[in-house]
N, C-alpha and C positions, 0 to 999 in steps of 0.2 A: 719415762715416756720419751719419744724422739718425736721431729717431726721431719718431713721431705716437701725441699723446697726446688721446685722446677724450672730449668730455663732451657729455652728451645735453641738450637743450633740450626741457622742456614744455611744449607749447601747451595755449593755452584751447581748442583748438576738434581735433576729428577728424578728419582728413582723409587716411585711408587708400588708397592709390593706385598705379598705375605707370603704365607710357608715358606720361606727362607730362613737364611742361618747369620748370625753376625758372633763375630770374638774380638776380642781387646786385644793387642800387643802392644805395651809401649804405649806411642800415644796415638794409634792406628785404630781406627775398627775395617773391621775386614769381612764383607757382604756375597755370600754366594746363592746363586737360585733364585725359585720364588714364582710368583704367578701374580698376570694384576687380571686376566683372566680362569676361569675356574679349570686347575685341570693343565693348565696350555704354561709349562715354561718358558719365563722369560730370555733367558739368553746364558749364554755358557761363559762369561766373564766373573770373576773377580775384583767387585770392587774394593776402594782401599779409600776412607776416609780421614783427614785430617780431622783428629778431636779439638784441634787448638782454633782453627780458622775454618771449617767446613768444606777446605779444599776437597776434590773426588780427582781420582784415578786410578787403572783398572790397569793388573797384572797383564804383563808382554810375553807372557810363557806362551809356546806355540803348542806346546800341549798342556790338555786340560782336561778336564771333566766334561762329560756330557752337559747342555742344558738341565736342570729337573727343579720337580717339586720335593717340599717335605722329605729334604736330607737331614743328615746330621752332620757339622760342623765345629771343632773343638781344637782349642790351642792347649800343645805344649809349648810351657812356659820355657823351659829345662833347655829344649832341644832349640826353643824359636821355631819351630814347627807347627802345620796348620794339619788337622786329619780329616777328611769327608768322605763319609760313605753313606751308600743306599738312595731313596729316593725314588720317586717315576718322573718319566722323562716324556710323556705323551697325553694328549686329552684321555685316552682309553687306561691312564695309569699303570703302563708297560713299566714293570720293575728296570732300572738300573741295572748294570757287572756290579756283581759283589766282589769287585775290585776295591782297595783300600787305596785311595790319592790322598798325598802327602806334600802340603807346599812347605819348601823351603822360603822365608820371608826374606833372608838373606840374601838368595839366589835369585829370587823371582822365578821359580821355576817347578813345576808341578812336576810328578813322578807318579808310578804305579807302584803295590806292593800286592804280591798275588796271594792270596790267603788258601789255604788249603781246608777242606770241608772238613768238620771236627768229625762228626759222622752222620748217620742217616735216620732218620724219626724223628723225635722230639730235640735233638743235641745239635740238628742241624741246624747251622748259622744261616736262617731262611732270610731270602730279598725281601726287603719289607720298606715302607714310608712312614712319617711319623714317628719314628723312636729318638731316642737320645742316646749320646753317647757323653762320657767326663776320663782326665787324664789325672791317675792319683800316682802318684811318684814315678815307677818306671812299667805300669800297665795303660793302657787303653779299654777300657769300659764301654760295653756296648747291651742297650737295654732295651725293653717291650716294644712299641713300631706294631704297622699294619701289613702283613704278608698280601697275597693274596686273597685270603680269606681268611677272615676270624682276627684275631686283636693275640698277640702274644705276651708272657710273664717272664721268657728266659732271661738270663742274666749271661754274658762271655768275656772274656777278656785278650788279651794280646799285648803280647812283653814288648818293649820298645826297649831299642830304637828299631823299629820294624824292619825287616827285610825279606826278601824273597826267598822262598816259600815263607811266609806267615802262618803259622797256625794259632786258631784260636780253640781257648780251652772251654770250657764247660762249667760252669758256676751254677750254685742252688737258685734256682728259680725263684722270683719273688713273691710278696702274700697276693694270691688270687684275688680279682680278675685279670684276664689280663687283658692290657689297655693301650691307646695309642695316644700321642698327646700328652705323654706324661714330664716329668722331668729329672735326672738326677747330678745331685748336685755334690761335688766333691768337696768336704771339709777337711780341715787339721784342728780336730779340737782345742780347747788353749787350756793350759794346765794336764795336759796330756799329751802322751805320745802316738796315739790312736788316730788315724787318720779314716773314715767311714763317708759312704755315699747314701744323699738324704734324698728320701722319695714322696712325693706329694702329688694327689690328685690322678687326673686322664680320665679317658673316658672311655666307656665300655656298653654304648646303650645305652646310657647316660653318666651326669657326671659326677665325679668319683671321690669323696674328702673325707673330714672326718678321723684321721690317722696318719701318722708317719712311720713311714718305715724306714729303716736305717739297715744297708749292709756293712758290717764289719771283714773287711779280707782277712785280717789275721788272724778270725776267728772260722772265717768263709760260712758265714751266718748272716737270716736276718732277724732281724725283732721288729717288734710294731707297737707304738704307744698311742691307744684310742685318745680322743680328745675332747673335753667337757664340751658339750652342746649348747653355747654361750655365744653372740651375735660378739661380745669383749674377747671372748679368748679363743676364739675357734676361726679360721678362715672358712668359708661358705665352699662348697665343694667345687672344682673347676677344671678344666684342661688348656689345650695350648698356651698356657702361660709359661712364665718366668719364674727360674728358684737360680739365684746368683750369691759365690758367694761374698761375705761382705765383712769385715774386720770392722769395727770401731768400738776398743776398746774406752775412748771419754764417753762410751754413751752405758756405761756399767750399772745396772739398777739389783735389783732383789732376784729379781728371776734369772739373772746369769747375764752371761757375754752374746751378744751381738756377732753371730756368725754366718749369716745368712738374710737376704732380701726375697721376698716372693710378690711376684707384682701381677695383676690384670686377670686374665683370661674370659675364657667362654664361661658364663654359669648356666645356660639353656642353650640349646644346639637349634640351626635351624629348622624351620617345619620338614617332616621327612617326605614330601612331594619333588622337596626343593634339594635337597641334600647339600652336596659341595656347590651349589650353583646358588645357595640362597646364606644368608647369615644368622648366627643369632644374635641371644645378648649378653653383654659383657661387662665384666667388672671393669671397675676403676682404682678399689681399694692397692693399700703395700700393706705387707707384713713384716717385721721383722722375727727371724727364728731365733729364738735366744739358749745357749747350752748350760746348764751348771754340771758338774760331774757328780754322780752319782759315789755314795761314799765309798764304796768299794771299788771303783770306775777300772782299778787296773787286773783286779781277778779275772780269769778266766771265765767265760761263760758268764759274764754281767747282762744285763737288759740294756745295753745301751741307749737305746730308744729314751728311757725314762728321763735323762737327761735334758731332752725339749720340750719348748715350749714357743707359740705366738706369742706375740702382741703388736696388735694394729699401729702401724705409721699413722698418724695427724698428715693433713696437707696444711704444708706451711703457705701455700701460695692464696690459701680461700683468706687470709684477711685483708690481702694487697689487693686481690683482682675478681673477689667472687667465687675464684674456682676459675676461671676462665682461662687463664694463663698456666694450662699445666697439660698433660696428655690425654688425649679422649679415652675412653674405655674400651679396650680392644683386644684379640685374641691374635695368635697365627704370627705374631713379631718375632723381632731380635731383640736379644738385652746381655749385658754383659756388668763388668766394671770394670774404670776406669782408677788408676791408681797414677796420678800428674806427680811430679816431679816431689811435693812438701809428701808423698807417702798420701796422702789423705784421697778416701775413695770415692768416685761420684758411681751412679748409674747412669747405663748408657742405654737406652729406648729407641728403635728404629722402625717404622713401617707396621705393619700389622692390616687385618680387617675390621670395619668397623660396625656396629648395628645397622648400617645404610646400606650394607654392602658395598661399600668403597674400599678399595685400597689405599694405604697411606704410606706417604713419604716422608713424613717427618721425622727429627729425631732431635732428644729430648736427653739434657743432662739434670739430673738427681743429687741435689745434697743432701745427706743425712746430716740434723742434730739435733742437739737437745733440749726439752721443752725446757 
């Protein structure tokens, strides 16, 4: 069993928000978008947080991205690269250019990359808000999101280092519904060479659990492993949250390695009079995802799914302060991890909406350990 113990970081600067994007580099988090109004982007900056001291300041690049809501945001590590696409940019939810921008952290400087339309029907890489994107060695991954209309299940990719024309390819679609709000999260198994993107939750009409789905590229497959319906081993179904992922091997127990965090979200959506303009309610709980490998893990055509499992985080902070001293319960945030200088990883929590329907500025470093 682990526990996670909370402490809050000050910033200089206010920046209260949700459906915004946040990523880790280094010891940077790095903030685009977002709404503290429903609908109505807040500003077309990039900010740039010090994790050490709460310092804020915001990229000098004279081009950028539009204002929006509900992009997607995702660092290559590799390149030191930032990639952000999609989103809407208006109270009326006017889809974004499905243009791909590309910061250079290095440079300080944003870029375009023009992607070329895979094709027409089903394959097309439709404008969409809400979806996620993750970077697995040398592709860029981009997943379900809100179009216009309807909630999609496609799966695309795009080979990096990106450049003009881009074309993105066509990937098996994932297990039905499809949903917005969801998240997938890039792993590198340990005791393997298998590197797969882990999917949980979003919402479709309502919200969506109970299973993980796992795509493997070098099999370009998914599987799905249902989950015992157990308040201990099961996470409650949820969307706009968090799935990061998270290394700590001392935290080694029976049910495998510790490869993954899942924190918060929505578990009941607002009343539907109110829609984006109203909130619902939210978790508070963390999970850790734990892998063992399955005994045949490197055959062709395994389950790989079978390999996971939850098990609930303890809050380490309820026997110091009550509970009171940790993050409220929230959906629509940023989260990453932070990996400081000893290697050892914390979670990084920013901003989100709350049951009040408030926006929040706060952010919130996470230590994992052991009970």
């Amino acid at each position: 069993m682990s526990n996670i113990s909370w402490k809050r970081l000050e910033l200089e600067q206010t920046l209260d928000r949700s459906s915004h994007s946040l990523v880790v580099l280094g010891d940077k988090a790095y903030i685009f978008g977002g709404e503290k109004e429903p609908r109505t982007p807040i500003d077309d900056l990039l900010y740039i947080i010090n994790l050490n001291d709460g310092a804020v300041t915001t990229s000098s690049s004279k081009l950028r991205p539009s204002a929006r809501v509900g992009a997607a945001l995702t660092a290559d590590k590799k390149r030191n690269l930032l990639y952000l696409w999609g989103g809407r940019q208006s109270k009326e939810m006017t889809p974004c250019d499905a243009s791909l921008w590309v910061y250079d952290v290095a440079r300080d400087t944003w870029t375009t990359v023009k992607a070329d339309e895979v094709a027409s029907g089903e394959n097309k890489v439709a404008e969409r808000s809400y979806h996620c994107m993750a970077v697995l060695e040398d592709k860029l991954f981009l997943h379900a999101g809100c179009p216009t209309s309807g909630r999609l299940s496609a799966l695309h990719s795009l080979s990096l280092p990106a450049s003009s024309p881009a074309t993105w390819e066509s990937l098996p679609s994932a297990p039905e519904p499809g949903r917005g709000g969801t998240v997938l999260c890039p792993l590198n198994l340990p005791s393997s060479a298998r590197q797969v993107l882990v999917r949980y939750g979003g919402f479709a009409g309502l919200e969506l659990g109970s299973s993980v789905d796992v795509y493997d590229p070098s099999q370009r497959a998914w599987s799905s492993l249902s989950l015992p319906q157990t308040s201990d081993s099961t996470p409650e179904a949820r969307s706009v949250h968090a799935m990061i992922p998270f290394s700590s091997p001392s935290i080694a127990g029976e049910s495998g390695e510790i490869v993954a965090l899942m924190l918060f979200g929505e578990r009941d959506p607002a009343p539907v009079e109110l829609g984006h303009n109203g909130a619902g309610k939210f978790h508070s709980d963390v999970w850790a995802l734990r892998y063992t490998p399955p005994a045949k893990d490197s055959d062709a055509g395994i389950d790989i799914a079978v390999g996971f499992s939850f098990e609930r985080v303890q809050d380490g902070n309820e026997a110091h302060s009550g509970g009171k001293e940790r993050p409220q319960p929230r959906g629509w945030f940023g989260a990453d991890v932070w990996e400081d200088a000893d290697g050892a990883g914390r979670v990084v929590v920013f901003g989100g909406l709350n049951g009040e329907n408030a926006r929040l500025g706060d952010l919130w470093l996470g230590q994992l350990s052991k009970n």
